[in-house]
C-alpha positions in Angstrom: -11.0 4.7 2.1 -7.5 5.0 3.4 -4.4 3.0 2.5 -2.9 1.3 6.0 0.7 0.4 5.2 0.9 -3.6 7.0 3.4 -5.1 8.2 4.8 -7.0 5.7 5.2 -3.7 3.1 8.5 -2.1 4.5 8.8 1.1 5.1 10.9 3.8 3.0 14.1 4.8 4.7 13.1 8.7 4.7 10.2 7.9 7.1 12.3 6.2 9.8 13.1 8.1 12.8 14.9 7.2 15.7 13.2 5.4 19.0 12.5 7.8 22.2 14.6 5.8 24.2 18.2 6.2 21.7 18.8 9.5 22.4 22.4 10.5 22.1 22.9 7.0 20.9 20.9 8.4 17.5 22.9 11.2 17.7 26.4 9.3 17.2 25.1 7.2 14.7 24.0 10.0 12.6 25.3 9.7 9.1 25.7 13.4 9.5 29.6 15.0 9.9 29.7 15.8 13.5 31.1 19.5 13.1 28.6 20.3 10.5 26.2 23.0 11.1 24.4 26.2 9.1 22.6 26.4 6.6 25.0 24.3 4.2 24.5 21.3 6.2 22.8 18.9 4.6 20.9 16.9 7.6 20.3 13.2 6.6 17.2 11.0 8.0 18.3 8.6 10.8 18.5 4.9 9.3 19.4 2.0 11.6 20.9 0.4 8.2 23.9 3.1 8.0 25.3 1.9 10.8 25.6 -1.3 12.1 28.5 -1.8 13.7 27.3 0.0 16.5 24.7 -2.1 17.0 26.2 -5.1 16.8 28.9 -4.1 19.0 25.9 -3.0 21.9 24.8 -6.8 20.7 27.8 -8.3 22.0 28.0 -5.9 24.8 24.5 -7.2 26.3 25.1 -11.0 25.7 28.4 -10.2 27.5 26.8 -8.7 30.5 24.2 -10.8 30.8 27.0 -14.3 30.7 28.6 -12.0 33.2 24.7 -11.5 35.7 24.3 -15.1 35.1 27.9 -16.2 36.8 27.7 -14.4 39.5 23.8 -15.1 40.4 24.9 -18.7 40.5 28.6 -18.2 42.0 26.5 -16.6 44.8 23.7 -19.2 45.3 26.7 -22.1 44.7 28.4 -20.6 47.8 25.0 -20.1 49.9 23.9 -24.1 48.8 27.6 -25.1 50.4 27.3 -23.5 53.4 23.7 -24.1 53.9 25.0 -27.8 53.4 27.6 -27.6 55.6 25.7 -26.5 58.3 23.7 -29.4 58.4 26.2 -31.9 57.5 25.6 -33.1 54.2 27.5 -33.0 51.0 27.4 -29.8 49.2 26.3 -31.6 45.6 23.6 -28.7 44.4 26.1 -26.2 45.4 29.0 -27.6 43.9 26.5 -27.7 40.7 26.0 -24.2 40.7 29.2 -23.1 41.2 30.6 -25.4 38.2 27.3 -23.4 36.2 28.6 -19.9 37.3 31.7 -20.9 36.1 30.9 -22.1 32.8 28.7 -19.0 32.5 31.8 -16.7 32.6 33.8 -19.0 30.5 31.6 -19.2 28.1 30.5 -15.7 28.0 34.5 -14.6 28.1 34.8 -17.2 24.9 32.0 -15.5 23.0 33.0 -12.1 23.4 36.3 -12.6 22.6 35.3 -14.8 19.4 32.6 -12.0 18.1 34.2 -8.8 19.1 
C-alpha cells in the first residue's frame, strides 16, 4: 500500500519546484549567482522561502493596483450617476457618493503603499 503525503505533512524543500506560470520570475529569484554556469555551478532547488522580499513587494504591487482599478471604476460611474442626474434634474447624491468612494480608494491605496513599501 502506498504512502500519500496529505496536506498537513509539509513538504521537504528539495521537492519544490517552481509554478508554470513564474517563469522568469523563478528565474530571478533563484538562489543561484546569476553569471554562474559549467560544470562547477552548483544549481540550487527553487524555494519560495529564499526569497521573500520579492514576493512581498509583488504583494504590495497588486493591492496597489487593485486600490488604483477600484478608484477609477467608481470615479467613472460617480461622473456617469452626475450627469445621468443632471439630465433629468435631480440632485446628483449616488454620484457624489461614488466619486467621494473613488477618492477614498486612491487615498487609501496611495497611504498603504506608501506605509508597506
Amino acid at each position: 500500500m502506498q504512502h500519500v503525503q496529505g496536506a498537513s505533512e509539509a513538504a521537504d524543500a528539495s521537492t519544490l519546484q517552481p509554478p508554470p506560470w513564474t517563469g522568469t520570475l523563478a528565474r530571478a529569484c533563484s538562489t543561484q549567482e546569476p553569471h554562474a554556469s559549467g560544470a562547477g555551478a552548483a544549481h540550487q532547488p527553487w524555494n519560495p522561502v529564499t526569497r521573500p522580499a520579492t514576493f512581498t513587494r509583488q504583494a504590495h504591487d497588486n493591492t496597489y493596483l487593485s486600490y488604483s482599478r477600484n478608484a477609477i471604476i467608481s470615479t467613472v460611474a460617480g461622473g456617469a450617476l452626475v450627469q445621468h442626474h443632471k439630465a433629468e434634474g435631480k440632485p446628483p447624491l449616488a454620484g457624489a457618493g461614488l466619486l467621494l468612494m473613488g477618492g477614498m480608494f486612491m487615498y487609501v491605496g496611495s497611504g498603504l503603499y506608501v506605509y508597506q513599501v
